[in-house]
BAVO-621817 format. One line per 10 residues: number of its first residue (from 1); their letters; for each residue x, y, z of N, C-alpha, C, CB. Coordinates in Angstrom, 1 decimal. Glycine has a CB too. Layout:
N
NUM	A	X Y Z X Y Z X Y Z X Y Z; ...
! end
This chain:
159
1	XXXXXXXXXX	-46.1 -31.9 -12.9 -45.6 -30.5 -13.3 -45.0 -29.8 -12.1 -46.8 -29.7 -13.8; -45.6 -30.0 -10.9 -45.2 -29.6 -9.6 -43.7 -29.9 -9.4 -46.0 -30.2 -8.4; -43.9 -31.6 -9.9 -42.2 -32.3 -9.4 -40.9 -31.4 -10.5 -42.3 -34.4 -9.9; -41.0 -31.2 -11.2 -40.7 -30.1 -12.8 -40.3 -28.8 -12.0 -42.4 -29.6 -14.1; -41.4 -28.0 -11.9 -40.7 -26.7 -10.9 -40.0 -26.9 -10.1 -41.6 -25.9 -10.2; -40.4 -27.7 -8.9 -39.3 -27.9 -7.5 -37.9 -28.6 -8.0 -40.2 -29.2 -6.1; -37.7 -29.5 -8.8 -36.4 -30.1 -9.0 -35.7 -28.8 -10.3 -36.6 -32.0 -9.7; -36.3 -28.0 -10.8 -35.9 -26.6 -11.9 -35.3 -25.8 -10.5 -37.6 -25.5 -12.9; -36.0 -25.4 -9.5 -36.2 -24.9 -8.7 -34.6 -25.0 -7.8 -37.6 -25.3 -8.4; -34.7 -26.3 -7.7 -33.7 -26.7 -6.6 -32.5 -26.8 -7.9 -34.1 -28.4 -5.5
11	XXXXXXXXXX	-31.8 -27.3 -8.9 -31.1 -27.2 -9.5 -30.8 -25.7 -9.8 -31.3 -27.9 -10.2; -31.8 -25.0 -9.7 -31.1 -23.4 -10.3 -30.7 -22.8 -8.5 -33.0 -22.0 -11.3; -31.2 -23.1 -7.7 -30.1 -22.8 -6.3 -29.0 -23.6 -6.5 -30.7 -23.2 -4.8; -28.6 -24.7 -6.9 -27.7 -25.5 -5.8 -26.6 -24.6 -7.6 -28.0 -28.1 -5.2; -27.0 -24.4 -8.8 -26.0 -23.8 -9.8 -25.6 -22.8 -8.8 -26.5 -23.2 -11.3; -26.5 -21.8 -8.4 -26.0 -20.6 -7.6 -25.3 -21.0 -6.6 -27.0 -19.7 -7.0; -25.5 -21.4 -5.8 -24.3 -21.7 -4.2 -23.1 -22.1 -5.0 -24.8 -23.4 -3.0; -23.0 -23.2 -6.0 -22.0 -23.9 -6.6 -21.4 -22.9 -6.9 -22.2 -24.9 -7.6; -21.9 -22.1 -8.2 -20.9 -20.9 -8.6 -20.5 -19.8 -7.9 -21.4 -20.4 -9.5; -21.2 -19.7 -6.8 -20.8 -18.4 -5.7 -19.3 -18.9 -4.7 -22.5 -18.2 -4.3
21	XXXXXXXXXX	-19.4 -20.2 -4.8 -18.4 -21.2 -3.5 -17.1 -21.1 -4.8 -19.2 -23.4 -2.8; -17.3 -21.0 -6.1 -16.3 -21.1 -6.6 -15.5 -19.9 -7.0 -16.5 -21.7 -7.4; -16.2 -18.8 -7.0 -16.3 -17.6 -7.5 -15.5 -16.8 -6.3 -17.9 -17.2 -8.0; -15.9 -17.7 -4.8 -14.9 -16.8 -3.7 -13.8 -17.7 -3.5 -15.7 -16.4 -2.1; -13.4 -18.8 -4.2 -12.1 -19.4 -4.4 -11.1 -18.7 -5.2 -12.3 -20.7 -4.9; -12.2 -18.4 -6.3 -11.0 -17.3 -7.0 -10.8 -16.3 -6.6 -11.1 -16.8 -8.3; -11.3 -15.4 -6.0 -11.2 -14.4 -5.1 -10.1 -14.3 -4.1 -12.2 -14.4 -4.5; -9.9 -15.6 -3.3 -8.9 -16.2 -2.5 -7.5 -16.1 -2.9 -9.3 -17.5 -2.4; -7.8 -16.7 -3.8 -6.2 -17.0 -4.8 -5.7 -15.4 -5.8 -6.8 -18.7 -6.6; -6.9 -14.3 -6.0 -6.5 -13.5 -6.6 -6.0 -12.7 -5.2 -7.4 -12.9 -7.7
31	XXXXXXXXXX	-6.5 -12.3 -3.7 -5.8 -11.7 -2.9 -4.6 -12.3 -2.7 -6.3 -11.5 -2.0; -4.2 -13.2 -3.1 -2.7 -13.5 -2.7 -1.7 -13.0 -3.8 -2.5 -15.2 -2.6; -2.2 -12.8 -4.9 -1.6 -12.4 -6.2 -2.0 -11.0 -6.0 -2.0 -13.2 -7.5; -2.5 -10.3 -5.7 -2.5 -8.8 -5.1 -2.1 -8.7 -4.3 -3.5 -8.3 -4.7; -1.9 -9.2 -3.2 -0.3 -8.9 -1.9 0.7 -8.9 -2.3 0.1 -9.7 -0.8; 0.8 -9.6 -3.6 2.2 -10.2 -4.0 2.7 -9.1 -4.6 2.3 -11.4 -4.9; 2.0 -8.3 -5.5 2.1 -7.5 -6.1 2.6 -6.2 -5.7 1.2 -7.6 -6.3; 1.5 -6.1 -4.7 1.7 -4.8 -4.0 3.1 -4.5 -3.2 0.5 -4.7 -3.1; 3.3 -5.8 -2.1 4.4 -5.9 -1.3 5.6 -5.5 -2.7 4.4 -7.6 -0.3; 5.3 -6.0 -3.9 6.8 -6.2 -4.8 7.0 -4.2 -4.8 6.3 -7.2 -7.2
41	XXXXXXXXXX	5.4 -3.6 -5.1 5.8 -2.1 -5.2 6.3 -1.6 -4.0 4.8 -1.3 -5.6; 6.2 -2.2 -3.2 6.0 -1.3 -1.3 7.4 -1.5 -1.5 5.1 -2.3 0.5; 8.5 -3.1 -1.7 10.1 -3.1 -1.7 10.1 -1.7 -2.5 11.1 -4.6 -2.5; 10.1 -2.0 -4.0 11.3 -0.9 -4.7 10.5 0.7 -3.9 11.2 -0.9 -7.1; 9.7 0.7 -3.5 9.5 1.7 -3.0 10.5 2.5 -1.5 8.3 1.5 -2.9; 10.6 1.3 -1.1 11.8 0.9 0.3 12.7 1.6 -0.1 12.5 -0.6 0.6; 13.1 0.5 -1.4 14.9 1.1 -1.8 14.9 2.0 -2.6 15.9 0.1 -2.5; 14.2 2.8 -3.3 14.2 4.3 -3.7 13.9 5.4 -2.1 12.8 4.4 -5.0; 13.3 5.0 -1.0 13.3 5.7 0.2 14.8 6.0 0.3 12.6 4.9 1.6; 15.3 4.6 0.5 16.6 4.3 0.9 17.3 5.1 0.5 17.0 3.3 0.6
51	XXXXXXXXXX	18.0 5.1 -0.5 18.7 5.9 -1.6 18.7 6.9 -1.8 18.6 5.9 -2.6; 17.0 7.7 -1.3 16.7 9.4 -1.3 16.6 9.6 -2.5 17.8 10.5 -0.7; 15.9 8.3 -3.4 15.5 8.7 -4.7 14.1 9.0 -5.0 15.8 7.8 -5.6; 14.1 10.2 -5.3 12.8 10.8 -4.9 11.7 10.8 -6.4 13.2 12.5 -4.2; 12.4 10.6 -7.2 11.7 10.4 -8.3 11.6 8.7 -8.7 12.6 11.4 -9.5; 12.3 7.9 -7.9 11.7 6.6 -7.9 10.5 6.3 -6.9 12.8 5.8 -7.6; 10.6 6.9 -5.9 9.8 7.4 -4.5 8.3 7.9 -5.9 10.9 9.2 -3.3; 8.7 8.3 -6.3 6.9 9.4 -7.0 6.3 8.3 -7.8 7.2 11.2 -8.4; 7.3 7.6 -8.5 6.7 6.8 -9.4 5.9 6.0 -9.0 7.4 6.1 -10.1; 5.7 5.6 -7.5 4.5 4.9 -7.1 3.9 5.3 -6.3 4.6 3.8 -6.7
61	XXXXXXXXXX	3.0 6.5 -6.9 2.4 7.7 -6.0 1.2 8.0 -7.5 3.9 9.4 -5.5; -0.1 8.3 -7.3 -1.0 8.9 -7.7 -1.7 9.6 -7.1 -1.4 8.5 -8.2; -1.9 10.8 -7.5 -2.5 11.9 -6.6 -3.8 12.5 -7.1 -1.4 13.1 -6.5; -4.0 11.5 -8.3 -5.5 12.1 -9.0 -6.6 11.5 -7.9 -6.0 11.4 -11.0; -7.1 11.5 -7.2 -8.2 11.5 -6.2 -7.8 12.7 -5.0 -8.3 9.9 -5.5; -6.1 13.1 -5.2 -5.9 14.7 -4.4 -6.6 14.3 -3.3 -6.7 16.2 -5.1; -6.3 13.1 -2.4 -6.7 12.5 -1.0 -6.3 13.0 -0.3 -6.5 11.4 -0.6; -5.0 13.7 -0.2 -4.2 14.6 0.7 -3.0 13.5 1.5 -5.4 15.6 1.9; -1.9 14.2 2.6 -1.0 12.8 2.8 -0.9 13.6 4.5 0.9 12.4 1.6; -1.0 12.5 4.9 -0.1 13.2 6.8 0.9 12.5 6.7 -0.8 12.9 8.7
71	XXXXXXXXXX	2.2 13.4 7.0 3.3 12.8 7.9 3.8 13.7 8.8 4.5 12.3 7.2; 4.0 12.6 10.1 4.2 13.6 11.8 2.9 14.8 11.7 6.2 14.9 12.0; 1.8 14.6 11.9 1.2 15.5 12.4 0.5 16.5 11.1 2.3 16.1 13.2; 1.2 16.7 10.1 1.3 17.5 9.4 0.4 17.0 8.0 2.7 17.6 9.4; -0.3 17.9 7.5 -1.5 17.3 6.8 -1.0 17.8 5.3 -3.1 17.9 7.3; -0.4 17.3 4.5 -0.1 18.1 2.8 -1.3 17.5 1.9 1.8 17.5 1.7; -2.0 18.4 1.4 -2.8 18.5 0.5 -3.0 18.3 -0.9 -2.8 19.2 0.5; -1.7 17.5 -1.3 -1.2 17.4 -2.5 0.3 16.8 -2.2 -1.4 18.8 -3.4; 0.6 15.8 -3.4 1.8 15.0 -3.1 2.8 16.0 -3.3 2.0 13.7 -3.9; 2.9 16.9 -4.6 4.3 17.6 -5.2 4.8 18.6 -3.6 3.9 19.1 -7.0
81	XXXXXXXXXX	3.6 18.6 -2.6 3.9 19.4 -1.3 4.6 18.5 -0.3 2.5 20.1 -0.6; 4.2 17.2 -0.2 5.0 16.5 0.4 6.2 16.4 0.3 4.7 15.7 0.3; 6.2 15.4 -1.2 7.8 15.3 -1.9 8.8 16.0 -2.0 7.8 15.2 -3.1; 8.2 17.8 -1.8 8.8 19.2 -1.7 9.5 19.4 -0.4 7.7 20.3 -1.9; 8.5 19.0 0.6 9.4 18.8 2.1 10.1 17.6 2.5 8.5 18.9 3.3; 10.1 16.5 1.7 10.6 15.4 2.1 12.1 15.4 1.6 9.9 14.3 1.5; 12.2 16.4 0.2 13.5 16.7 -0.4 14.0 17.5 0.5 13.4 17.4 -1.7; 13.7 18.6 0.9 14.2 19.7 1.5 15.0 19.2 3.0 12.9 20.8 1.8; 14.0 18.3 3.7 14.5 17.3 5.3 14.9 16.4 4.5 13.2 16.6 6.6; 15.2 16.1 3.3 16.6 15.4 3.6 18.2 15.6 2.8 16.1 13.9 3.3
91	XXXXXXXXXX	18.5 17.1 3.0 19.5 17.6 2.8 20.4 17.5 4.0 19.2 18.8 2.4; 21.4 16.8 3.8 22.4 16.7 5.1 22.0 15.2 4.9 22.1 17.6 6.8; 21.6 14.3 4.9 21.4 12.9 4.7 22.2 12.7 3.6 20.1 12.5 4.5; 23.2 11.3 4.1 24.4 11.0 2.9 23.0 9.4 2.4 26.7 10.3 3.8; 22.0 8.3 3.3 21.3 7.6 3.1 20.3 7.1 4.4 22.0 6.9 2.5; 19.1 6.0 3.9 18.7 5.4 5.0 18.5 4.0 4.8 17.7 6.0 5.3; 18.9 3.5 6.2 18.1 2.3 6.4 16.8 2.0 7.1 18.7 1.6 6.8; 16.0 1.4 6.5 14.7 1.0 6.8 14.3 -0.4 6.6 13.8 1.7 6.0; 13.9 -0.9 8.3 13.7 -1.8 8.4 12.3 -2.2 8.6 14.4 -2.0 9.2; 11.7 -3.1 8.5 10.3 -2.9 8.9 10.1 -4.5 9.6 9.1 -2.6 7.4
101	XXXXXXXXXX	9.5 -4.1 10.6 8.9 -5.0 11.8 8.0 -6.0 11.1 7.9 -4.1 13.0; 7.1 -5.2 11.5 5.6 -5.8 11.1 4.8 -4.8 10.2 4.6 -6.2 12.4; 3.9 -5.8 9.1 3.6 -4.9 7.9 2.8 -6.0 7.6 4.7 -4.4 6.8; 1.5 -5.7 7.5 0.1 -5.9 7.0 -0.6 -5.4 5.7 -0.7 -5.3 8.0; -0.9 -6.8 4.7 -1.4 -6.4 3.5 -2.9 -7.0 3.5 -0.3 -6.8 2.4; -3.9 -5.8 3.3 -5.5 -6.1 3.3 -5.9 -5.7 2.3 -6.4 -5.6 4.2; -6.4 -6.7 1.1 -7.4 -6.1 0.1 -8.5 -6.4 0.2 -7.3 -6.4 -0.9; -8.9 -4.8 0.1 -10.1 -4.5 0.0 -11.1 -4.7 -1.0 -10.0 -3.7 0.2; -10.7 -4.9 -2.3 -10.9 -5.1 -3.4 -10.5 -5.4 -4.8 -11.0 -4.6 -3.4; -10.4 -5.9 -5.7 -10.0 -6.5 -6.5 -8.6 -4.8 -7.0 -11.4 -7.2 -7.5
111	XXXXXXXXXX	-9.7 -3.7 -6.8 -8.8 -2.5 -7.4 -7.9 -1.8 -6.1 -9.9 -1.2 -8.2; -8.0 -2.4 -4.8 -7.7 -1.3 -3.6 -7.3 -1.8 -2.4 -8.8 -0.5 -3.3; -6.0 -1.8 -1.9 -5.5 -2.3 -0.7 -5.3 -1.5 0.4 -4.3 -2.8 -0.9; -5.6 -1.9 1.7 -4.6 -1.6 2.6 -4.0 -1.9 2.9 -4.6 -1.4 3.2; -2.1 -1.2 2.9 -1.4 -1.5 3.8 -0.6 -0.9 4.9 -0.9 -1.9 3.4; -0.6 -1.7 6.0 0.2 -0.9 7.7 1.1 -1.4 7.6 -0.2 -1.1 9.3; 2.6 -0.6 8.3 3.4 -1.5 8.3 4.2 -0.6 9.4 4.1 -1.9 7.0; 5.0 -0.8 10.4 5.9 -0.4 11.3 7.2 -0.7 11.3 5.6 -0.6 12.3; 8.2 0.2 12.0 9.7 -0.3 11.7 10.6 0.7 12.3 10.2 -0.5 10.1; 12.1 0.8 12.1 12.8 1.6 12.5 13.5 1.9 11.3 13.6 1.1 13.5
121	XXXXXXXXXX	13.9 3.5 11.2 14.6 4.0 10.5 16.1 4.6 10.6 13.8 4.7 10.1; 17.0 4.2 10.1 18.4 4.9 10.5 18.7 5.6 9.5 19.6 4.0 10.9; 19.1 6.6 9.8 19.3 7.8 8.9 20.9 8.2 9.1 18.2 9.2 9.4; 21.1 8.0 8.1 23.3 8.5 8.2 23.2 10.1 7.8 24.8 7.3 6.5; 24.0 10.6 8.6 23.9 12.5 7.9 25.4 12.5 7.3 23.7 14.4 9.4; 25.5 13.2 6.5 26.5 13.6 5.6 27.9 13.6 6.7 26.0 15.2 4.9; 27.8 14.2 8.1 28.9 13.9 8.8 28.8 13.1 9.8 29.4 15.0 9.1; 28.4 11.7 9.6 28.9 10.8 9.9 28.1 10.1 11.1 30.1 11.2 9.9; 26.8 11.5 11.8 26.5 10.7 13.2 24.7 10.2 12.3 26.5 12.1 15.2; 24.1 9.1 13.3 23.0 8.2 12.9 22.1 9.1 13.4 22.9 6.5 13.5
131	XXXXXXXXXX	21.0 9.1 13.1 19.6 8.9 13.7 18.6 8.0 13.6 18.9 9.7 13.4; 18.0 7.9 14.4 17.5 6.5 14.5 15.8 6.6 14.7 18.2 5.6 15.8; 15.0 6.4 14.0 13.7 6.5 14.8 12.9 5.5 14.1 13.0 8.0 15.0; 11.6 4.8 15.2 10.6 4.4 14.9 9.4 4.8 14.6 10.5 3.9 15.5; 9.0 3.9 13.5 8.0 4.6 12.5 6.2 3.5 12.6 9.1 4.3 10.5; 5.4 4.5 12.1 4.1 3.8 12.0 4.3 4.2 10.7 2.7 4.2 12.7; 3.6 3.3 10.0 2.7 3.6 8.2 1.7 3.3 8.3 3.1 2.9 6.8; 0.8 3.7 7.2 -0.2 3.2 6.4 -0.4 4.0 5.1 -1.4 3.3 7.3; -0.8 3.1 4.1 -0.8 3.0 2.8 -2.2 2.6 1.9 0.2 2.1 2.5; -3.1 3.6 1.5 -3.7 3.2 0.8 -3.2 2.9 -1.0 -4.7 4.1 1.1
141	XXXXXXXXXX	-3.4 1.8 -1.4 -3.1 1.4 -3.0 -4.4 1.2 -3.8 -2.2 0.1 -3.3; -4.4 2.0 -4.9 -5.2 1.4 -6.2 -4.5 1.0 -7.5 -6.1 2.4 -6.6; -5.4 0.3 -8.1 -5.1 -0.7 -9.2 -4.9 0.5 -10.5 -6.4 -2.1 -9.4; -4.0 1.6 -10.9 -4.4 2.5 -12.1 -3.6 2.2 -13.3 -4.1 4.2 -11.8; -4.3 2.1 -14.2 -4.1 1.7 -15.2 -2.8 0.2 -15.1 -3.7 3.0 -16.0; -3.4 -1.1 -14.6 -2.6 -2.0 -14.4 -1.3 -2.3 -13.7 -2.5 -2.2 -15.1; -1.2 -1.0 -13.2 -0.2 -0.7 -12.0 -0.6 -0.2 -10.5 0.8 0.3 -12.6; -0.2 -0.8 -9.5 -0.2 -0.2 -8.1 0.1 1.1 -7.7 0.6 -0.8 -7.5; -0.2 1.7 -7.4 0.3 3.5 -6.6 -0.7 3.8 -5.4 0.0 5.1 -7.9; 0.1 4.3 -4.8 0.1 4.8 -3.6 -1.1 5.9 -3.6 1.4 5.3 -3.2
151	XXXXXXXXX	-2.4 6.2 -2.8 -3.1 7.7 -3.2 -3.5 8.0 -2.2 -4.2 7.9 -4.1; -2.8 7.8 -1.3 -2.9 8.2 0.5 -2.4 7.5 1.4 -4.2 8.1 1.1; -1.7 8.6 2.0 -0.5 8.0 3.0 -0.9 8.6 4.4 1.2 8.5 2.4; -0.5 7.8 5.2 -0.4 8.5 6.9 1.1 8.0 7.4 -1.9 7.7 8.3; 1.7 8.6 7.3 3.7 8.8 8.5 3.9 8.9 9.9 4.8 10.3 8.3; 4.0 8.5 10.6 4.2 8.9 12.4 5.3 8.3 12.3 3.1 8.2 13.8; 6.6 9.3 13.1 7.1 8.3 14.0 6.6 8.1 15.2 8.3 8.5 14.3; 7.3 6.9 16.1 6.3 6.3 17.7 7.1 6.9 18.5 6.2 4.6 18.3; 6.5 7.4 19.3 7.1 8.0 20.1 7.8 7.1 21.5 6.1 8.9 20.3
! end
């Protein structure tokens, strides 16, 4: 009866290890399909920056946790306040380019990423001269309703 418990005993661990070792394989394979994902929203998010499309820009933005956003310094409380000054600074802009260096995708969770990413931005104004500056990011994403969005942002340029 002893030999009964200890071999019950040892088969109901070694199910558990087995299924835990497999269970962080899938795990493995789903963060790769969550970067993939995410990086796909981070581009069209690029090329709506790009363009100064600001209502392509929102579409991957949720603001229901009202996390609040910094860019340069500056703390907005709500996104329609951001998007409000992002429109406004970029009147006299004919477009931009945005390049990015290096850019780091970490999930945190099956529902929640972080991503960093740095780069240079060139900015064409309406008459014709560039600006140019380097940029920090960081991007928190959650999974809402089977789509990626953005629900907290930090902007620096480097000085």
């Amino acid at each position: 009866m002893k030999k009964l418990k200890l071999v019950s005993i040892f088969l109901f661990l070694l199910l558990g290890f087995v299924a835990q070792s497999k269970g962080q394989n899938v795990f493995k394979v789903q963060k790769e399909f969550i970067k993939n994902e995410v990086d796909s929203v981070f581009q069209k998010m690029l090329v709506s920056a790009e363009e100064l499309n600001f209502n392509g820009l929102s579409s991957g933005v949720d603001d229901k946790h009202e996390a609040g956003f910094i860019t340069n310094g500056k703390y907005y409380a709500d996104y329609p306040s951001l998007i409000s000054d992002f429109k406004s600074n970029a009147q006299g802009i004919s477009h931009q380019d945005i390049s990015i260096k290096d850019k780091k995708i970490t999930v945190l969770s099956p529902k929640n990423v972080l991503m960093t990413a740095s780069g240079v931005a060139k900015a064409t104004l309406k008459d014709g001269r560039v600006i140019t500056a380097n940029f920090h990011w960081s991007f928190v994403y959650e999974l809402i309703d089977n789509n990626w969005k953005v629900i907290y942002s930090h902007q620096s340029l480097a000085k």
